[in-house]
N, C-alpha and C positions, 0 to 999 in steps of 0.2 A: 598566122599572118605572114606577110611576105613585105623584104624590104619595101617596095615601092609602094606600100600601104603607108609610111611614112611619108614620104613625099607628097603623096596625093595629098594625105593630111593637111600639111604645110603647104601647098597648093591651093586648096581648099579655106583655108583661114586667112591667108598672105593674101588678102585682096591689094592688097599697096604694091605688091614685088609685080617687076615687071618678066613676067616666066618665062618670055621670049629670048630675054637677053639679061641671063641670071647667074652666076656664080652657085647654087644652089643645085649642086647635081651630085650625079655618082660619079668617083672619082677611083672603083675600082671595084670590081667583082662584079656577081649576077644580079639584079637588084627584083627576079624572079625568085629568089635563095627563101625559104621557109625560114626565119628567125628563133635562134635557139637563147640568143641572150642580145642585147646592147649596149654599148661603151658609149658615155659620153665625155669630151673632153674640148680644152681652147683649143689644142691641135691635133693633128694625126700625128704625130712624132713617134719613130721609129720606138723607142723603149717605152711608149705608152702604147701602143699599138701588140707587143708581145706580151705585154702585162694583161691587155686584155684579151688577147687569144688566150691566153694559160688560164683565164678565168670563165672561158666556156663562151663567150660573148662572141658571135660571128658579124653582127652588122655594129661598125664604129662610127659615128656621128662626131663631126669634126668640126668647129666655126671657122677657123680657119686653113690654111693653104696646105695640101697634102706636099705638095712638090715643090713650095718654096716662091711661088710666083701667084698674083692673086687669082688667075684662073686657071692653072695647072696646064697650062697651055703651049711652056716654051717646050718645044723639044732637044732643046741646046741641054735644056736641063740635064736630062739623060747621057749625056757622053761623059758625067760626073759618074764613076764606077761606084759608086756607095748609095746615088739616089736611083741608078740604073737596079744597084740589088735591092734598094727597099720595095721598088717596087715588081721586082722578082719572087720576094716573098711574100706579098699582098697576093699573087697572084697563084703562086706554091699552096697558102695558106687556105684560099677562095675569100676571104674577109671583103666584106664590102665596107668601101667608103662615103659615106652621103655626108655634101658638107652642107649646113643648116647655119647660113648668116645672114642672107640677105632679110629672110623673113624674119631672123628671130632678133635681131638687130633693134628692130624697134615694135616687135609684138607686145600688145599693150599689157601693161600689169608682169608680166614672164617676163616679157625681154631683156636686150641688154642694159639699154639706159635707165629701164625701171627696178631693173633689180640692183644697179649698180647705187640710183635715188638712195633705195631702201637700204640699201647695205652701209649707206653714210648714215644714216639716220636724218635724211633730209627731209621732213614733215610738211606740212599745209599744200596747202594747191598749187597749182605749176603756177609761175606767174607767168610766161610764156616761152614759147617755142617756136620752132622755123618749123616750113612746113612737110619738109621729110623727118620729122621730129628724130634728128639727130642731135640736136640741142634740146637743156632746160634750162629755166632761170624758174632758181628759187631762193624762199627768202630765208634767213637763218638767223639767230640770234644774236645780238647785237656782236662784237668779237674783234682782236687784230686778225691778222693773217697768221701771225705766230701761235695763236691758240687757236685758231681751226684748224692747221698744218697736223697741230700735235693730239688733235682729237681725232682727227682722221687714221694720222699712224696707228694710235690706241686703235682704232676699228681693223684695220688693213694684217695688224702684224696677226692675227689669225688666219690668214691668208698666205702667208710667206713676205710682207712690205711691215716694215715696221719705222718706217721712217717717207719721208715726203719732202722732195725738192721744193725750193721755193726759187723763184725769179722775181724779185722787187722787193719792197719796203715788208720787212714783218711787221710793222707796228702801224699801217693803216688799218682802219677797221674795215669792216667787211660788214653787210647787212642782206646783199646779193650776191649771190655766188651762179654764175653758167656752169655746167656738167657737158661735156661732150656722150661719143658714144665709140668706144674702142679709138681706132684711130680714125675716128669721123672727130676732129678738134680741129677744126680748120678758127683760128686766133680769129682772126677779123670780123669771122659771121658770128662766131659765138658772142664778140665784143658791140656787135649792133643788135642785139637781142634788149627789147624794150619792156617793158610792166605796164598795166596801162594807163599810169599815170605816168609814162615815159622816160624812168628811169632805168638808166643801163647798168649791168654785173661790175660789182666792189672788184671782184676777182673771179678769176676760170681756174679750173678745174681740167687739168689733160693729161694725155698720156706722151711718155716717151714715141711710141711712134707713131706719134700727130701731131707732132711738132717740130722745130726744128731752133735748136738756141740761137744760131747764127741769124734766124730767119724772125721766127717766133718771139725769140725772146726778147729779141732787139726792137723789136718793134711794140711789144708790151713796156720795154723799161722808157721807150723814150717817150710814152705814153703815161705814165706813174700805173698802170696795170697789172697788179700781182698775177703772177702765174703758178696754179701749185700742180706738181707734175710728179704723174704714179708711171709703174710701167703698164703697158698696154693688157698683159695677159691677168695683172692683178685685176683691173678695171672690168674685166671681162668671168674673171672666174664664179661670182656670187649668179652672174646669167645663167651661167652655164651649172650650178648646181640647180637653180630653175629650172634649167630646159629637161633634166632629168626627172624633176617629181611630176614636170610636164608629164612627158613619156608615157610615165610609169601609173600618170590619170587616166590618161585617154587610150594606152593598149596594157589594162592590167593586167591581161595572159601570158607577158612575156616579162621576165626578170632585166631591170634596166640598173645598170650600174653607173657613178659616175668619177670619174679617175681625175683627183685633182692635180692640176700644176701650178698655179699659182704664179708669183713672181719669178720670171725667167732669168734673177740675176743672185748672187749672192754680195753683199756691203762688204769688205774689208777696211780695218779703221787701226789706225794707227796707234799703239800701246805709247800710255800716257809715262810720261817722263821718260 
């Protein structure tokens, strides 16, 4: 198979993406190239990117920005001598880059917000959604915000998060919770998302960067609207172990690997007494 069997694919199933004007493309190499292995990962990031050269993988699947910008598109980028040689060695190397967001974002059951549901352990039916189903509202057991925070952690720290910001009250209860999708958490839409018996989200669910505390959160607290906030690439990584057994369903010929990152930050905490 040949990278642009990939695309097609994703082409081909992404009836929702708009292909004209999509962030979903190659972002380096021939995408003619015969596929000898594939990397999946939240980014193309330079030391995940030679971990998978060294593993025999020549087409790298990326959700996110190779170059740091959401469409790889500034050319200002390049006069940064370190992002000018990353992608001197992408090109050294022949690796090709396909970045897989726009469709897989919200491809149904795989994607990001559904795998992200599942990996909370968020059960029963959606109670609803906007209509680029970049939002969920679902219902969860009765709860404050202080014990769903800390149930979530408990799921997360397999991941690299073991812990979960809060913005407002821990001790309201919660029975609705909104989920974003990466940093599709835009506060206000997630915050008019109804049931339909027209009840709005106890609390949201977002990521660091789909939010903004000056912005977001002030406007949640003066709202009494708890806010619990993960980093964006944790939020995104259970997708991304999906998009690889994806892969690995639909072109079983070719060995798919998938290279975790997880939370892009590390907690330092202050030694007690």
């Amino acid at each position: 198979m040949r990278a642009l069997d990939i695309d097609q694919h994703m082409r081909d199933v992404g009836t929702w993406v708009d292909w004209s004007n999509t962030v979903d493309t190659f972002k380096s190499g021939d995408p003619r190239m015969d596929v000898c292995g594939i990397a999946v990962a939240w980014q193309s990031q330079w030391p995940t990117l030679k971990a998978a050269h060294a593993a025999g993988c020549n087409v790298f699947i990326t959700h996110e920005p190779t170059y740091y910008v959401h469409r790889d598109d500034d050319p200002g980028s390049f006069a940064d001598d370190h992002t000018a040689a990353k992608r001197a060695w992408l090109a050294e190397t022949g690796m090709v880059v396909y970045r897989c967001h726009d469709v897989w974002d919200v491809m149904p059951t795989h994607g990001i917000r559904d795998s992200w549901a599942c990996g909370l352990g968020l059960e029963g039916p959606l109670l609803a959604e906007d209509e680029r189903r970049w939002y969920g509202l679902f219902g969860v057991p009765s709860q404050t915000v202080h014990d769903l925070a800390q149930g979530f952690a408990a799921r997360l720290s397999a991941i690299g998060q073991d812990q979960v910001q809060v913005v407002g009250d821990l001790t309201r209860t919660v029975e609705r919770l909104a989920i974003g999708t990466g940093a599709a958490c835009c506060v206000p839409d997630m915050a008019r998302l109804r049931d339909q018996e027209g009840r709005y989200p106890d609390a949201l669910l977002v990521t660091d960067d789909g939010m903004s505390f000056w912005r977001d959160g002030s406007w949640a607290l003066d709202r009494g609207l708890p806010l619990l906030v993960v980093n964006h690439a944790t939020a995104e990584e259970w997708g991304m172990r999906s998009l690889a057994e994806y892969l690995k369903a639909h072109f079983p010929g070719v060995p798919v690997q998938h290279f975790p990152q997880g939370c892009q930050y590390q907690s330092v905490r202050a030694v007690a007494g």
